[in-house]
Short mmCIF file of the C-alpha atoms (twelve columns), coordinates in Angstrom:
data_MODEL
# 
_entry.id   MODEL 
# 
loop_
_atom_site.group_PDB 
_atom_site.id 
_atom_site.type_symbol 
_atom_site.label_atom_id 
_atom_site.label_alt_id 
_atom_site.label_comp_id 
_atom_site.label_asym_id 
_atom_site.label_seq_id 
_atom_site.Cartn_x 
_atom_site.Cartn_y 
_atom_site.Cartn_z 
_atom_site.pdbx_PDB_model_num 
ATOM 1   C CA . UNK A 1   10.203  -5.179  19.042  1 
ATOM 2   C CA . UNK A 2   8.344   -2.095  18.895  1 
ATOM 3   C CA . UNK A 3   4.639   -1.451  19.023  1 
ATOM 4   C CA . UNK A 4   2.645   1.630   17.288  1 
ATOM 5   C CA . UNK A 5   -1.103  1.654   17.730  1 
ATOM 6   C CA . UNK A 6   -3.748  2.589   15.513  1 
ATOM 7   C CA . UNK A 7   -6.339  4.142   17.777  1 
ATOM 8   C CA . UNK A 8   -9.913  3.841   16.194  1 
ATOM 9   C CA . UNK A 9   -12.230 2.997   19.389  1 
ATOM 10  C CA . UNK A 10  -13.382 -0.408  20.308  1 
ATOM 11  C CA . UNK A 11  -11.611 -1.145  16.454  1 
ATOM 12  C CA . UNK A 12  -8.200  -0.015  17.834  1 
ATOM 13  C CA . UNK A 13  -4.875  -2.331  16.877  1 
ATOM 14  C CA . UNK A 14  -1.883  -2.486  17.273  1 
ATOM 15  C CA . UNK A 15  1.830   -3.090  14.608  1 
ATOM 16  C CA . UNK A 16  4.438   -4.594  15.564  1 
ATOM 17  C CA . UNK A 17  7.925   -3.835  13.916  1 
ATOM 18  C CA . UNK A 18  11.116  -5.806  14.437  1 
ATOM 19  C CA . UNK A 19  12.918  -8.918  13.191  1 
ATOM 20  C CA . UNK A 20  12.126  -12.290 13.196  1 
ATOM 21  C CA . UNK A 21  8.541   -11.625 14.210  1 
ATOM 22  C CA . UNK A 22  7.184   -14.897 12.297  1 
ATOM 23  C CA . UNK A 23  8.734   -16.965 14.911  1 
ATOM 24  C CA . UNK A 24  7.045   -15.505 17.884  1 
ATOM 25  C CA . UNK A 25  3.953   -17.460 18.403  1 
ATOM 26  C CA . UNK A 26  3.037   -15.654 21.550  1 
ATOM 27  C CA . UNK A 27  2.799   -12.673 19.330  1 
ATOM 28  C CA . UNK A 28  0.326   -14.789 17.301  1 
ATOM 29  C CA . UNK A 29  -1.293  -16.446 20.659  1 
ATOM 30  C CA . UNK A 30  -2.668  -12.643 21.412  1 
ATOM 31  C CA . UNK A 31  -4.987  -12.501 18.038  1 
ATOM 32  C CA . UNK A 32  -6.416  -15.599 17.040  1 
ATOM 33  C CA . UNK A 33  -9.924  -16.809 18.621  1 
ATOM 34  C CA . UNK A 34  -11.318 -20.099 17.148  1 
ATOM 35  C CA . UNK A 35  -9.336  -23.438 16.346  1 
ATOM 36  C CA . UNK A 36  -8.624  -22.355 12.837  1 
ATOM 37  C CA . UNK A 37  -6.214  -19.987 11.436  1 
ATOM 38  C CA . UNK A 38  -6.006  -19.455 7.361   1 
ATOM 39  C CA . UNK A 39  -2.967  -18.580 5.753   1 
ATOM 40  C CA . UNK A 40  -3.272  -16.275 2.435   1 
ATOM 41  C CA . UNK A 41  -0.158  -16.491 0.890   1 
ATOM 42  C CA . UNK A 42  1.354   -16.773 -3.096  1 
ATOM 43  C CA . UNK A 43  3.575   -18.694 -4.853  1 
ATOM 44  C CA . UNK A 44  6.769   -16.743 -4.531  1 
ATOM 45  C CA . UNK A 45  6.158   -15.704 -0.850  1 
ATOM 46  C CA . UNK A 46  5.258   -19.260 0.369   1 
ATOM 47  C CA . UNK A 47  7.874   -21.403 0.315   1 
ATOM 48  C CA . UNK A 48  10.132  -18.640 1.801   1 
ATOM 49  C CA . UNK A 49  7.826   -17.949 4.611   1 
ATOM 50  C CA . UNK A 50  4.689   -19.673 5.242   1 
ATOM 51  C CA . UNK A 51  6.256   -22.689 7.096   1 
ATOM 52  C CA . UNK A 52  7.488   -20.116 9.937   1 
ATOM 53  C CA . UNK A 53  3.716   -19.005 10.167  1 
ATOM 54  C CA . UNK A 54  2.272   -22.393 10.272  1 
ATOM 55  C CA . UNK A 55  4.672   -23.334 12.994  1 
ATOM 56  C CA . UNK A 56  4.118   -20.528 15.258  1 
ATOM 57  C CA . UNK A 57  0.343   -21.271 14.769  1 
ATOM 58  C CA . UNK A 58  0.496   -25.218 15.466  1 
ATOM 59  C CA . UNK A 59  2.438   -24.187 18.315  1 
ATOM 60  C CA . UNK A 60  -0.265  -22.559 20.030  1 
ATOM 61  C CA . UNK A 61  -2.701  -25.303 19.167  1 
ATOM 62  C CA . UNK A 62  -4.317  -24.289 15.775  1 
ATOM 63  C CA . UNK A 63  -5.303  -25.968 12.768  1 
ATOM 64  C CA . UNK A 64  -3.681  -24.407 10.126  1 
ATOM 65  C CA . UNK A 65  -5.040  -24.341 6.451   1 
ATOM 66  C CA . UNK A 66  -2.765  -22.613 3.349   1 
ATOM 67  C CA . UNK A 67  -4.523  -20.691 0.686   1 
ATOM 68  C CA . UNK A 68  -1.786  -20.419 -1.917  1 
ATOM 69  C CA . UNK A 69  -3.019  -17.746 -4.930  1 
ATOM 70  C CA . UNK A 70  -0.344  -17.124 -7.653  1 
ATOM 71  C CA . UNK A 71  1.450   -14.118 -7.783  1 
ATOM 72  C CA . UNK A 72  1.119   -10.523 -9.166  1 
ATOM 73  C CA . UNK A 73  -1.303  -7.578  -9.663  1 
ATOM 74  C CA . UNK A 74  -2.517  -8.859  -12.610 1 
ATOM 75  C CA . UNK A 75  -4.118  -11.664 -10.067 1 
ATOM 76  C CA . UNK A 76  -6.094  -9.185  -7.696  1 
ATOM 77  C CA . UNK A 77  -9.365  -9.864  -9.361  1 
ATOM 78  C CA . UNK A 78  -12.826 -11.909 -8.717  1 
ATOM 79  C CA . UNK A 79  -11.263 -15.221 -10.642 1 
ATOM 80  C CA . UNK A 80  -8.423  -15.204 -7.751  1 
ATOM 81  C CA . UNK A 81  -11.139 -14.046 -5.021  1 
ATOM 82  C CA . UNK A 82  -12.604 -17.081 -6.160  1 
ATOM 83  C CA . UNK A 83  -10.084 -19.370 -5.057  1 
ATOM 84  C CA . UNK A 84  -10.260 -17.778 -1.370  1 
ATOM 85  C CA . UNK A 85  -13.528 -18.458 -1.191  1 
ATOM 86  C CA . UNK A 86  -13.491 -21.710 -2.721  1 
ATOM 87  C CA . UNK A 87  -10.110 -23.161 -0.046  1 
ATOM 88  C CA . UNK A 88  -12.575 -20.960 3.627   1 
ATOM 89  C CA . UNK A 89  -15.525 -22.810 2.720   1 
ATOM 90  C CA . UNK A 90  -13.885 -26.287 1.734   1 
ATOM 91  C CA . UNK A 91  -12.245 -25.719 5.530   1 
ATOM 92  C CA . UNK A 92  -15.419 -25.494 6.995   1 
ATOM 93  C CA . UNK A 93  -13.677 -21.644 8.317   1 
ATOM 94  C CA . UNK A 94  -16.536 -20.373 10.468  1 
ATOM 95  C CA . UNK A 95  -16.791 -16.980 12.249  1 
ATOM 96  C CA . UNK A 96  -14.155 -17.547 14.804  1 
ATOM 97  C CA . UNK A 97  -11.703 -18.289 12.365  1 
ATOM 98  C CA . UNK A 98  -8.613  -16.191 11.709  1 
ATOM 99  C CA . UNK A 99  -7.226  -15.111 8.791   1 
ATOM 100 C CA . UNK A 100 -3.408  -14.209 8.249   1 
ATOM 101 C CA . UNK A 101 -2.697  -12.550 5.087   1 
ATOM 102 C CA . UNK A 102 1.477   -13.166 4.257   1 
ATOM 103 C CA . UNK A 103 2.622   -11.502 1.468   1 
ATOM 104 C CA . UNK A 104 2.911   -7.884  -0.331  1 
ATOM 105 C CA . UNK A 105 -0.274  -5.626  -0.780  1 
ATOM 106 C CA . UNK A 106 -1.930  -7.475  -3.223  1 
ATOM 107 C CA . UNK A 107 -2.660  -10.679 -0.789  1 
ATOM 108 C CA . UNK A 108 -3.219  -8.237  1.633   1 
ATOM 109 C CA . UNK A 109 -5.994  -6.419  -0.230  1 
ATOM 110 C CA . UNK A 110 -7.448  -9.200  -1.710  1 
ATOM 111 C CA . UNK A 111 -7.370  -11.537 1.650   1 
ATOM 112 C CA . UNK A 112 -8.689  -8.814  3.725   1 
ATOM 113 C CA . UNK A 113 -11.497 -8.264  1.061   1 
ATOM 114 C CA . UNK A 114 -12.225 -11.842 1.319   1 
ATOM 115 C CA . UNK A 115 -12.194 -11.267 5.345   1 
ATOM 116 C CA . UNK A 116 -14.650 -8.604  5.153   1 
ATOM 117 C CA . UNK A 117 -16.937 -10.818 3.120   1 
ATOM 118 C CA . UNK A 118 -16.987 -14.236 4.214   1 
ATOM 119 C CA . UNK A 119 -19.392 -14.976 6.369   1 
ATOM 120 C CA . UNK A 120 -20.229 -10.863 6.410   1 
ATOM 121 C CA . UNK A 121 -17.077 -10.225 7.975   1 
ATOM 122 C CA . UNK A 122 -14.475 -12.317 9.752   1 
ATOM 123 C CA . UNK A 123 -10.836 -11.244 11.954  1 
ATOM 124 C CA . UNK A 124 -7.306  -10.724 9.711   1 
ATOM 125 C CA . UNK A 125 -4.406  -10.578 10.234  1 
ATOM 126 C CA . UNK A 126 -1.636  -8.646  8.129   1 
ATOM 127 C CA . UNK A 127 1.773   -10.043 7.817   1 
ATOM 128 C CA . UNK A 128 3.680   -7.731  5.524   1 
ATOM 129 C CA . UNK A 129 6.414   -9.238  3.697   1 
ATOM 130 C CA . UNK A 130 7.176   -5.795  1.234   1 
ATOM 131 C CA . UNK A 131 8.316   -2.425  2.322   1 
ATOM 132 C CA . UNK A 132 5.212   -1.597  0.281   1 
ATOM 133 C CA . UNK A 133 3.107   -3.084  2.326   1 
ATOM 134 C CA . UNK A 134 5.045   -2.290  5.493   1 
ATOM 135 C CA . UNK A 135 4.614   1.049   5.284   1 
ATOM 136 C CA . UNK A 136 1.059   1.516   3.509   1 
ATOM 137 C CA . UNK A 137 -1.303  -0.933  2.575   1 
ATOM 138 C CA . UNK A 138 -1.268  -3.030  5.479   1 
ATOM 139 C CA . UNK A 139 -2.055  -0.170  7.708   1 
ATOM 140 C CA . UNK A 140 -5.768  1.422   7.309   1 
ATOM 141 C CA . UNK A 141 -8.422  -0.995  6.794   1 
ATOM 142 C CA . UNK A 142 -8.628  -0.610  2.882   1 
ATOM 143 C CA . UNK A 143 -9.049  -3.826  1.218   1 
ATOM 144 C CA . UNK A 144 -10.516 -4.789  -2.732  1 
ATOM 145 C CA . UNK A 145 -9.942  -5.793  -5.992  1 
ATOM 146 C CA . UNK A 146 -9.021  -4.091  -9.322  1 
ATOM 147 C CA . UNK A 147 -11.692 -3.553  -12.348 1 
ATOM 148 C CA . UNK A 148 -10.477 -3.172  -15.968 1 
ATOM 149 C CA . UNK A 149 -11.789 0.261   -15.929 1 
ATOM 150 C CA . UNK A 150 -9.856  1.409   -12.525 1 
ATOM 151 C CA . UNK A 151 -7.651  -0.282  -9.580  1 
ATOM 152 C CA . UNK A 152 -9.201  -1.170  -6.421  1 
ATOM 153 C CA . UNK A 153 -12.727 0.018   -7.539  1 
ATOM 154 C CA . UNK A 154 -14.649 -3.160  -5.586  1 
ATOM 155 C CA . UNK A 155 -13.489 -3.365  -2.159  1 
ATOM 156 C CA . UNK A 156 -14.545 -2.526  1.631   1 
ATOM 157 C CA . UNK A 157 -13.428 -0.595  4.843   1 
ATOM 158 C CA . UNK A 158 -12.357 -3.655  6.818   1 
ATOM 159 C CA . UNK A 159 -9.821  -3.361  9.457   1 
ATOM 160 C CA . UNK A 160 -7.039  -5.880  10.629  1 
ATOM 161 C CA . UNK A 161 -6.462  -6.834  14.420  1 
ATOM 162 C CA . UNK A 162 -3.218  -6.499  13.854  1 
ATOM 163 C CA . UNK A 163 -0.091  -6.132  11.693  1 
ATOM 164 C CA . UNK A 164 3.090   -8.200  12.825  1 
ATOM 165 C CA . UNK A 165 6.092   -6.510  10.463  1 
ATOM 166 C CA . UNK A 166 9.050   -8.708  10.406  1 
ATOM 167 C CA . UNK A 167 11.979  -6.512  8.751   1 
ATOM 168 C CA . UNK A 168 13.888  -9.176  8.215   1 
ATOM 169 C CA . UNK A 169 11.504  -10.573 5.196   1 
ATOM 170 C CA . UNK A 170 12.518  -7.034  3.003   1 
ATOM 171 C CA . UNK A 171 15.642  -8.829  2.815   1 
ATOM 172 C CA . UNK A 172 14.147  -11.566 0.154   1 
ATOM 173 C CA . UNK A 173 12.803  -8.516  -2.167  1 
ATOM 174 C CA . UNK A 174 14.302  -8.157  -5.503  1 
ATOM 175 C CA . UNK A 175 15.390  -4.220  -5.745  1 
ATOM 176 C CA . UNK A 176 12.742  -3.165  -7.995  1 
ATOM 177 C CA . UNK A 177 9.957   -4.549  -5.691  1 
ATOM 178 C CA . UNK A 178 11.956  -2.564  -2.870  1 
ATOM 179 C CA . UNK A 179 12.850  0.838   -4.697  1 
ATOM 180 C CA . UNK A 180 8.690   0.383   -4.932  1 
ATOM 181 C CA . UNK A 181 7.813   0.529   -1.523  1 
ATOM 182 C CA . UNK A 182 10.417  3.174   -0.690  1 
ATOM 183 C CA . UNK A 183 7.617   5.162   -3.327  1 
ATOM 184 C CA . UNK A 184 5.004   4.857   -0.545  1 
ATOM 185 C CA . UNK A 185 7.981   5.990   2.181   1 
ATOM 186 C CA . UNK A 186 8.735   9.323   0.020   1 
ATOM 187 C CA . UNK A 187 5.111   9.885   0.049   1 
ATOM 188 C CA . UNK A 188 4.566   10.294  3.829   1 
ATOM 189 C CA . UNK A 189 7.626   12.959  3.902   1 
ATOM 190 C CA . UNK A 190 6.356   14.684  1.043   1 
ATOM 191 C CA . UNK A 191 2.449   15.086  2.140   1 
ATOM 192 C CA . UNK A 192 2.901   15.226  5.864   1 
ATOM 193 C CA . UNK A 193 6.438   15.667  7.349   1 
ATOM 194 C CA . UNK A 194 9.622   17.325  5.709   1 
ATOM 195 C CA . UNK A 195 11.790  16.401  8.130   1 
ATOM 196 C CA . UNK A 196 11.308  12.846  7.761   1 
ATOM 197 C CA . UNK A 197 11.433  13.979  3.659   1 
ATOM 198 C CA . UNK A 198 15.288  15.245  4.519   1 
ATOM 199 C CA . UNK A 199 16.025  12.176  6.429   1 
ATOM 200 C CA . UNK A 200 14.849  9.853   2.998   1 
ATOM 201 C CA . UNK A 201 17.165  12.578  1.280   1 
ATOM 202 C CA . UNK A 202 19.918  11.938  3.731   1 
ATOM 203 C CA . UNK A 203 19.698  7.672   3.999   1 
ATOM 204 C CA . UNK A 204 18.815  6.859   0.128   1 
ATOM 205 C CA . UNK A 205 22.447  4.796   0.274   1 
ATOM 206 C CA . UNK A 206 21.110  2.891   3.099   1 
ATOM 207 C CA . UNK A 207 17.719  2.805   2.014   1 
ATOM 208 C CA . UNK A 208 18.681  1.239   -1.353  1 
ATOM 209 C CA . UNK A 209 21.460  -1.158  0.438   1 
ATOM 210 C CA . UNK A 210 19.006  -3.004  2.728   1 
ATOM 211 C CA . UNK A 211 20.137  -1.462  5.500   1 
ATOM 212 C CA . UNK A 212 17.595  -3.066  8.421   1 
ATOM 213 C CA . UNK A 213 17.966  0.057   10.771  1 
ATOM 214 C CA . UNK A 214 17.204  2.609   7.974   1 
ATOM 215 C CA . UNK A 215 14.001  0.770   6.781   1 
ATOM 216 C CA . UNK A 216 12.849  0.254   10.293  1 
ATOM 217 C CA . UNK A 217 12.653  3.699   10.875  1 
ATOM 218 C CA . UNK A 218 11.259  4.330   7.753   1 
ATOM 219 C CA . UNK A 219 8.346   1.737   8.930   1 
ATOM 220 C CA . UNK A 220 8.346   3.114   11.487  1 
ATOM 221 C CA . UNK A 221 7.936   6.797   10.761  1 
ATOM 222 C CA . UNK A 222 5.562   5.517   7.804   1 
ATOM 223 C CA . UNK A 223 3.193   4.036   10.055  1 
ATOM 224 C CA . UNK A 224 3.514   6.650   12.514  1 
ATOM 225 C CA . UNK A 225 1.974   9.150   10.029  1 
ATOM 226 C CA . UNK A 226 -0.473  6.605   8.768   1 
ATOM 227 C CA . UNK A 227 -1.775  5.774   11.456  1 
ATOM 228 C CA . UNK A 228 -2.575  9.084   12.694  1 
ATOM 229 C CA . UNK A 229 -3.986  10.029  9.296   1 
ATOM 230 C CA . UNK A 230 -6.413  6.605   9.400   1 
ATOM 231 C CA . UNK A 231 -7.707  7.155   13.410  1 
ATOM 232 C CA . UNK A 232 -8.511  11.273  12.261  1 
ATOM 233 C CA . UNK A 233 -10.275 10.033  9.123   1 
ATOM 234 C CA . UNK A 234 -10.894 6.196   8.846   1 
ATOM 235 C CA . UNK A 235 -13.339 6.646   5.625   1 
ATOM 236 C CA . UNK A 236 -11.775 8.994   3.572   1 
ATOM 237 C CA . UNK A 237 -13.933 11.876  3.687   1 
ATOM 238 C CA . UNK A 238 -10.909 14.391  3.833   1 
ATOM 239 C CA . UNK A 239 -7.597  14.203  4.832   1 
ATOM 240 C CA . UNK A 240 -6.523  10.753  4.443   1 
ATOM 241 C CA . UNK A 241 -7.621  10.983  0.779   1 
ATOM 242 C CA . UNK A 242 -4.107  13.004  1.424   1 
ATOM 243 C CA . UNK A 243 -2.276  9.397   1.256   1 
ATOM 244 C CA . UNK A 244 -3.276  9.198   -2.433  1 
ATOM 245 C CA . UNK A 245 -0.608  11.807  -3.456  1 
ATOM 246 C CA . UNK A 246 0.676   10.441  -6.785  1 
ATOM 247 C CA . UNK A 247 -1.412  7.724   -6.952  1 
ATOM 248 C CA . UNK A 248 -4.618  9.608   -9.923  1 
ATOM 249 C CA . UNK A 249 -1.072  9.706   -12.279 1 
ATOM 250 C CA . UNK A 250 -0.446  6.373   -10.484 1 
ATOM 251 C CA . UNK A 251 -3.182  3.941   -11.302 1 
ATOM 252 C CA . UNK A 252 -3.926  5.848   -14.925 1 
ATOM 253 C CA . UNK A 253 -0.485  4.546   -15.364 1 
ATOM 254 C CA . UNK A 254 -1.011  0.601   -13.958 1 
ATOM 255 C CA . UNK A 255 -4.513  0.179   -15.662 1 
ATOM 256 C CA . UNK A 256 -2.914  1.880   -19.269 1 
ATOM 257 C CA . UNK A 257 -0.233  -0.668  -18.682 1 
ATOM 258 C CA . UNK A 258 -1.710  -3.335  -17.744 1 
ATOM 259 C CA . UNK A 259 -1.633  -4.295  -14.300 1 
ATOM 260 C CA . UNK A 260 1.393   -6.035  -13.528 1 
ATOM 261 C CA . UNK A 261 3.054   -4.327  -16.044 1 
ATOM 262 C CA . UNK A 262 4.653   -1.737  -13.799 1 
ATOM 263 C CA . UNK A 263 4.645   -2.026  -10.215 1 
ATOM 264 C CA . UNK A 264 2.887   -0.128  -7.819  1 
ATOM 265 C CA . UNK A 265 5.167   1.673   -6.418  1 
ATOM 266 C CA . UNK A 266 6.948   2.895   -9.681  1 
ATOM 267 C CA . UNK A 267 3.720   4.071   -10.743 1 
ATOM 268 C CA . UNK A 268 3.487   5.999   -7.123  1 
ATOM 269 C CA . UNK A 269 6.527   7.267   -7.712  1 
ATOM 270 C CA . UNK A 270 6.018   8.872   -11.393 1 
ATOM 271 C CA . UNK A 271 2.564   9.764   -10.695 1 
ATOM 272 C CA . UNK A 272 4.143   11.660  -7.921  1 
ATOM 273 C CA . UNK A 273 6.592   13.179  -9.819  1 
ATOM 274 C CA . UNK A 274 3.755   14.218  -12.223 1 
ATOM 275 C CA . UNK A 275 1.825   15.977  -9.289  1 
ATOM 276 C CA . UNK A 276 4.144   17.873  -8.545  1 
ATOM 277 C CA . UNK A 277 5.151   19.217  -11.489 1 
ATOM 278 C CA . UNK A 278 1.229   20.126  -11.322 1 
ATOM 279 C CA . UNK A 279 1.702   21.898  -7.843  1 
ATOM 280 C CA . UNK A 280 4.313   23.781  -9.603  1 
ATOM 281 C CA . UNK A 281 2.366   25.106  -12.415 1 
ATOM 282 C CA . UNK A 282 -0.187  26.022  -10.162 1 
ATOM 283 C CA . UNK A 283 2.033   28.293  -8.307  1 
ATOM 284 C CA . UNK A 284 2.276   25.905  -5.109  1 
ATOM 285 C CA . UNK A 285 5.906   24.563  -5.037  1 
ATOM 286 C CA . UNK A 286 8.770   26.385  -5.709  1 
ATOM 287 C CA . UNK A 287 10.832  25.256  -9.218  1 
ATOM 288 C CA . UNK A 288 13.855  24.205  -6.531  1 
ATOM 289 C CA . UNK A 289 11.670  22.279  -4.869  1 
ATOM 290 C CA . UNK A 290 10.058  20.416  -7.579  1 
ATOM 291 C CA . UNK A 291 13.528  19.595  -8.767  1 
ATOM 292 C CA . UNK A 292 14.743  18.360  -5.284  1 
ATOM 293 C CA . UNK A 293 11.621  16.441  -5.055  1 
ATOM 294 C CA . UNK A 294 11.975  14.925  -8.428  1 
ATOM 295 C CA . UNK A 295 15.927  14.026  -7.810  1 
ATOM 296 C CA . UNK A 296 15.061  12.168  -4.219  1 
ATOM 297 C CA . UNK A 297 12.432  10.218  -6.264  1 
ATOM 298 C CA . UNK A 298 15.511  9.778   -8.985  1 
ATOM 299 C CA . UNK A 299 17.961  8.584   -5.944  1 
ATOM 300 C CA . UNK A 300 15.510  6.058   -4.691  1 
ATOM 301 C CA . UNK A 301 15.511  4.162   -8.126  1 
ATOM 302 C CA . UNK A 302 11.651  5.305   -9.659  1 
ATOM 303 C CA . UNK A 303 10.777  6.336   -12.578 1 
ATOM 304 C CA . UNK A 304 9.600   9.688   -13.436 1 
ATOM 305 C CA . UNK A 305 8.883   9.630   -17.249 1 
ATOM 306 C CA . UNK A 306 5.557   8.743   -17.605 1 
ATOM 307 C CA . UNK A 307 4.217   6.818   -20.957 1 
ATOM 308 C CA . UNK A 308 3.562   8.706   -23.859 1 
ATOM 309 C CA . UNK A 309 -0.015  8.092   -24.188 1 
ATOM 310 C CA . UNK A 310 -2.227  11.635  -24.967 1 
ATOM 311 C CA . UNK A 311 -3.505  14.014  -22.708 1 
ATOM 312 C CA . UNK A 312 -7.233  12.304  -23.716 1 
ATOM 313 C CA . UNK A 313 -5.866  8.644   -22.402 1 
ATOM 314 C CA . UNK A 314 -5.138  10.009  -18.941 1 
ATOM 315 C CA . UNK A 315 -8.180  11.832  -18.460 1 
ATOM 316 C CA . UNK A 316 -10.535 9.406   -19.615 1 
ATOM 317 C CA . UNK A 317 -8.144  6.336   -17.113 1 
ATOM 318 C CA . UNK A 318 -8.322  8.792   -14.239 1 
ATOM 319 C CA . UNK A 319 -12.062 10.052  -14.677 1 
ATOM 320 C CA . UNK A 320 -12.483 6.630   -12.695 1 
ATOM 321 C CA . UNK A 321 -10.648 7.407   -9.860  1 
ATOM 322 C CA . UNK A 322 -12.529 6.988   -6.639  1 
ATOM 323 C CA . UNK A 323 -11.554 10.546  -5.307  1 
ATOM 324 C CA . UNK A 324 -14.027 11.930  -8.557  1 
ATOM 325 C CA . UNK A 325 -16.723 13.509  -7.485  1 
ATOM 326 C CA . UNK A 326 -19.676 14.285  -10.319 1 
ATOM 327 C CA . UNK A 327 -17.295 13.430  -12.968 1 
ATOM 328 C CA . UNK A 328 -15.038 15.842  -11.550 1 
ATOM 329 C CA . UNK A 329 -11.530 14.584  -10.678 1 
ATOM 330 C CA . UNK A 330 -9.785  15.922  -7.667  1 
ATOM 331 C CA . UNK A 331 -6.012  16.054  -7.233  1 
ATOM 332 C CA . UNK A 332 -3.618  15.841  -3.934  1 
ATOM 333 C CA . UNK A 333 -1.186  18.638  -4.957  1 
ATOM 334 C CA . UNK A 334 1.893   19.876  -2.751  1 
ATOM 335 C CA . UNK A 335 0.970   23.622  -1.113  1 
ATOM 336 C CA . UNK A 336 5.071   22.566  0.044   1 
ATOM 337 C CA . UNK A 337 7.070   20.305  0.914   1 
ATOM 338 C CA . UNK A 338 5.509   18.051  3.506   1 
ATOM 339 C CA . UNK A 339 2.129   19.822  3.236   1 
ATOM 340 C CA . UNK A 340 -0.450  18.771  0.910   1 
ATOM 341 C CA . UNK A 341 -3.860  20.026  0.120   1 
ATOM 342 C CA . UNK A 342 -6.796  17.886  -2.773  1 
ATOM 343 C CA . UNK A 343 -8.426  20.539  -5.027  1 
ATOM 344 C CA . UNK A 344 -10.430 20.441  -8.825  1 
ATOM 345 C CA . UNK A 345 -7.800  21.333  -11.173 1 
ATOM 346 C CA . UNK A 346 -9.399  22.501  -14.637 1 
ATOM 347 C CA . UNK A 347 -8.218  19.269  -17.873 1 
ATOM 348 C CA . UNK A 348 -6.973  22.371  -19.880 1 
ATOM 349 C CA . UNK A 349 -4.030  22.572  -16.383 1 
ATOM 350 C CA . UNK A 350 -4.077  18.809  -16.416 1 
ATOM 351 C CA . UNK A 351 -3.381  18.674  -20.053 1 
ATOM 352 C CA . UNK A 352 -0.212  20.952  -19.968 1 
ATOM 353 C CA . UNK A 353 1.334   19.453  -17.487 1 
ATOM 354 C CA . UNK A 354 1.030   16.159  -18.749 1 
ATOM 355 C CA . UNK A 355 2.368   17.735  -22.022 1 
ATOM 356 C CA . UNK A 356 5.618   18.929  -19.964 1 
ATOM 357 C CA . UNK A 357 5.989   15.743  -18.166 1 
ATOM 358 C CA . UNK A 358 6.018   14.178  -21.932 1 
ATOM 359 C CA . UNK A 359 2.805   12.011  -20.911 1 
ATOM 360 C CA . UNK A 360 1.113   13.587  -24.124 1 
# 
């Protein structure tokens, strides 16, 4: 097992990465206060792993409660919120208790939203059962809901006490839910380290074949950079809005869709692919390196045709975007590869290269 830390102060925590994690109650034993621990789970991920959790937990003396929610992005909304809510308070969960949220980054944004409310705030845990949420959203405090007019628009800063990151659950993911969190792993080489970008270039085969010791240094490396990103800027005033490379293109794309309708990560990984394209036509990255970028996006098994919607449908989708400032929209570009930079980008720019990319 290895151990990263996130260092923010008297809020510092630690991840731990290696295999078979859920059966390690003393690893549990070090983060849970009260006599109650909550489980946040969904219908797909709890009958594969939730009975591991709850006996780790009743082995160290807790009563364990399950939250079940059912499954998908279309789900991370106030109606499912609801049902939190409903199963803490029907459990008499107080402030001591502990919540463990198992399952991809929706339960983890929507449990850890629920932990940052209840009772004004109580202690999570995350349990990351995706590479998606390996590697991103279960690192950083961010937690919320989507709105019909933009994705994770209600939420809070909330952070975890932990994250325990058992590889061994990426091997139940289909290979479209994992070719989406190797998005997310792209995205740290691209904004913040090329060599780690090379290695992705190098390991795709193993990447895309499940192989445990190539994802657990891409964890690994992921969190690394995350969580040095998070401790230098914890509320997004700068450079961890840096993290949101591809994701403007992104969530345009997911609430045009639908949520649900693609994945996260394939929306990451287009929106990326969009960006840049962008950073390209603004005289940023070089045309070799836009088309190596594009081909290692291509190799991991992402999209990067976006749908043909209109210049006008994107803009008004990603006017929401949380990064907007005075109706303004700001963009995380590529200066290179592994450096990135946010900056205002005129609509008349926006609108050609969503006209190259065939988005309009």
């Amino acid at each position: 097992m290895k151990t990263l830390q996130v260092h923010l102060g008297d809020r510092s925590y630690p991840i731990y990465l290696g295999q078979n994690l859920l059966d390690n109650s003393e690893l549990f034993a070090k983060h849970v206060t009260g006599r109650l621990s909550v489980i946040i789970t969904n219908l797909t991920i709890q009958p594969l792993f939730a009975h591991r959790v709850e006996a780790s937990l009743k082995k160290i003396g807790q009563q364990v409660v399950s939250i079940v929610l059912p499954d998908g992005e279309s789900h991370k909304n106030w109606e499912t919120l609801q049902i939190i809510f409903d199963g803490l308070l029907k459990s008499s969960a107080d402030r001591q208790t502990t919540i463990f949220a198992l399952g991809g980054g929706v339960i983890g944004d929507m449990a850890g939203f629920a932990a940052a409310t209840y009772m004004r705030g109580i202690r999570f845990v995350q349990i990351p059962t995706t590479l998606l949420s390996q590697v991103d959203s279960s690192v950083g405090g961010k937690t919320g809901i989507n709105h019909p007019l933009g994705k994770n628009m209600i939420g809070a800063f909330h952070q975890p006490v932990a994250v325990i990151a058992d590889l061994k659950t990426l091997l139940s993911l289909p290979p479209k839910e994992l070719a989406a969190g190797l998005a997310e792993v792209i995205k740290h080489g691209a904004i913040a380290d090329i060599q780690f970008l090379n290695w992705i270039e190098n390991h795709a085969c193993e990447l895309n074949a499940y192989d445990l010791i190539a994802h657990e240094h891409a964890v690994e490396r992921s969190c690394e950079i995350k969580a040095r990103v998070v401790a230098l800027d914890e509320r997004e005033s700068g450079l961890r809005a840096h993290l949101n490379f591809g994701h403007t293109f992104g969530h345009a794309i997911e609430a045009g869709m639908g949520y649900g309708e693609w994945l996260h990560g394939e929306a990451v990984g287009c929106g990326m692919s969009i960006a840049a394209e962008l950073s390209t036509q603004l005289g940023y990255l070089s045309q070799e390196d836009l088309v190596r970028f594009k081909k290692i996006i291509q190799m991991l098994h992402l999209p990067i045709t976006p749908p043909k919607w209109g210049a006008d449908q994107y803009l008004k989708l990603m006017s929401h975007d949380k990064k907007a400032q005075a109706g303004s929209i700001q963009y995380i570009l590529l200066k290179s590869l592994g450096q990135a930079a946010i900056e205002k980008v005129p609509d008349e720019q926006v609108r050609k290269v969503l006209q190259s990319t065939g988005a309009a």
